[in-house]
C-alpha positions, 0 to 999 in steps of 0.5 A: 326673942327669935332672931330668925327670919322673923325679926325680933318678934317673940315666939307665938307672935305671927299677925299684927292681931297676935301682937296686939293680943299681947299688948293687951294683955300686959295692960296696953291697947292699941289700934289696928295701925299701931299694932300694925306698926309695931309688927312691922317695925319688930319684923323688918327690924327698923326703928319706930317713928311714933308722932303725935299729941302729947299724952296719946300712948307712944312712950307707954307703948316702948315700957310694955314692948320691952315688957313682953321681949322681956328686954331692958329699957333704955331711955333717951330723953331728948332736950334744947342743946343735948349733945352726943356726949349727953347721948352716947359717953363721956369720961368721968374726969373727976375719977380719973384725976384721982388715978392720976394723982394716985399713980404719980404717988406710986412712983408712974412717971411714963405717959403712955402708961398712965394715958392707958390707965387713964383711958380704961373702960372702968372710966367711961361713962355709957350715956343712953346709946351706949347703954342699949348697944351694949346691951342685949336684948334691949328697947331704945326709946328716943323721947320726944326728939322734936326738941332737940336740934337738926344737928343731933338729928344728924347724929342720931341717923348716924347711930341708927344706921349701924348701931356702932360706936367709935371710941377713938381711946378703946376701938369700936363698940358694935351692937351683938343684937341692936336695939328695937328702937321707939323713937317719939316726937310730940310735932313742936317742931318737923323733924326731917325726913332722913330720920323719919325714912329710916323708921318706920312711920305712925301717927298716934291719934286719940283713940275713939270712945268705945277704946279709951272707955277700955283703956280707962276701964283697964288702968283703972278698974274700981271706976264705976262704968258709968263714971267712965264713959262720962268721963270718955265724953267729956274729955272727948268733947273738950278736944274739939275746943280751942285749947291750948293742951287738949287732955290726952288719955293719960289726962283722962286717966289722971281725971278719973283717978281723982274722983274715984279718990273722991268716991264718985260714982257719976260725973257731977258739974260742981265736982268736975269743975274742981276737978279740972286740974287733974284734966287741964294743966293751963290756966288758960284752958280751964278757963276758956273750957269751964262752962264746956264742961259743965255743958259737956257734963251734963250732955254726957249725964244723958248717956251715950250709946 
């Protein structure tokens, strides 16, 4: 990684374009503005606010940066009630209960030694944040943060803002090379917009067909072409419906492993009816969407330019 003028792009990497070339190359294909994001978030050096349906690419997108910085990936999943302890450290009491114990078998009376002893760094548990500002080079993805609440937003800006650590027992703990930071939010809430103007910003919408036909080819190579783009056409088509959870491309990745697994070669009405659960995980949706897709099915049956 080159730590210069230019951010934390890798070497050879001097356009979005070249970016993107990369990312494609380790299996991910993004648009133009996702490409472009992920640029500038390397090049200025600024956390990644990737917002969007669930299923769109935006977890993925912080494996393989990691993956081609050749950093460690570290994951915060965000939660209803997660706190900084569950994000940042906590001391293992049980371990250090058995010091204790042990030290007053030895003969350790005086409290301050023992508090030192008690309170070593062998004793703290590096939650996420901790881990990815103690280590170096690494990727921070901060997942799904819609779910956890405006108080751990506040916390998080804190954080993101100087990639320091204040532990009141061992001093401060200070990032040598902070993070590149993902930060994702599948919008079941709004999450304020401290956080979002300390990132920079992206929507991640679906991709359009002539991209998730390319994607689909990539991840999964032995589905017949034909298969595929019926495949494309009819998830397509049932994102405009009604649905509860429209199928994002890791749906249509999912669909058509599944009847690759059952050797079809084209997309059939009967099989993708009983195939749905690899596409649509509410009843509900398979319900409401089950004559779309045998009409969908066969339209995409008359080809697709």
């Amino acid at each position: 990684m080159n730590h210069d003028d230019r951010g934390l792009l890798p070497d050879g990497v001097a356009t979005p374009a070249d970016l993107s070339a990369q990312l494609e190359r380790l299996g991910y294909l993004p648009d133009t503005g996702l490409a472009t994001a992920c640029f500038l978030a390397l090049r200025l050096h600024r956390p990644l606010f990737l917002e969007g349906d669930a299923g769109v690419g935006k977890t993925s997108i912080a494996h393989t940066l990691a993956e081609l910085l050749d950093a460690a990936l570290v994951r915060l999943q965000c939660y209803e009630g997660i706190d900084a302890s569950q994000a940042l450290y906590d001391w293992d009491f049980p371990r250090q209960l058995l010091h204790l114990r042990a030290a007053e078998a030895g003969g350790v009376t005086d409290p301050e030694q023992l508090e030192a002893e008690l309170f070593d760094r062998r004793f703290l548990l590096a939650r996420p944040l901790l881990q990815a500002i103690e280590t170096s080079p690494s990727v921070l993805l901060i997942d799904e943060v819609d779910r956890a609440d405006d108080e751990f937003e506040a916390f998080l800006l804190e954080v993101l803002s100087d990639f320091s650590v204040s532990i009141p027992e061992l001093g401060t703990v200070k990032a040598a090379t902070p993070p590149v930071v993902v930060v994702t939010s599948n919008r079941t809430r709004e999450v304020h917009d401290a956080l979002k103007r300390r990132c920079y910003y992206h929507w991640v919408d679906h991709p359009d067909f002539a991209r998730e036909v390319a994607i689909v080819r990539s991840r999964v190579p032995a589905a017949a072409q034909r298969l595929v783009e019926q495949v494309t056409t009819t998830v397509q088509g049932l994102r405009e419906r009604d649905l509860h959870k429209p199928p994002g491309v890791a749906e249509t990745l999912d669909w058509t492993e599944a009847l690759v697994a059952l050797g079809a070669t084209e997309l059939e009405p009967d099989t993708a009816t009983a195939t749905l659960g690899s596409l649509l995980k509410y009843r509900e949706d398979q319900e409401r969407a089950y004559g779309d897709v045998t009409a969908l099915v066969r339209e995409a049956a008359g080809g697709r330019g």
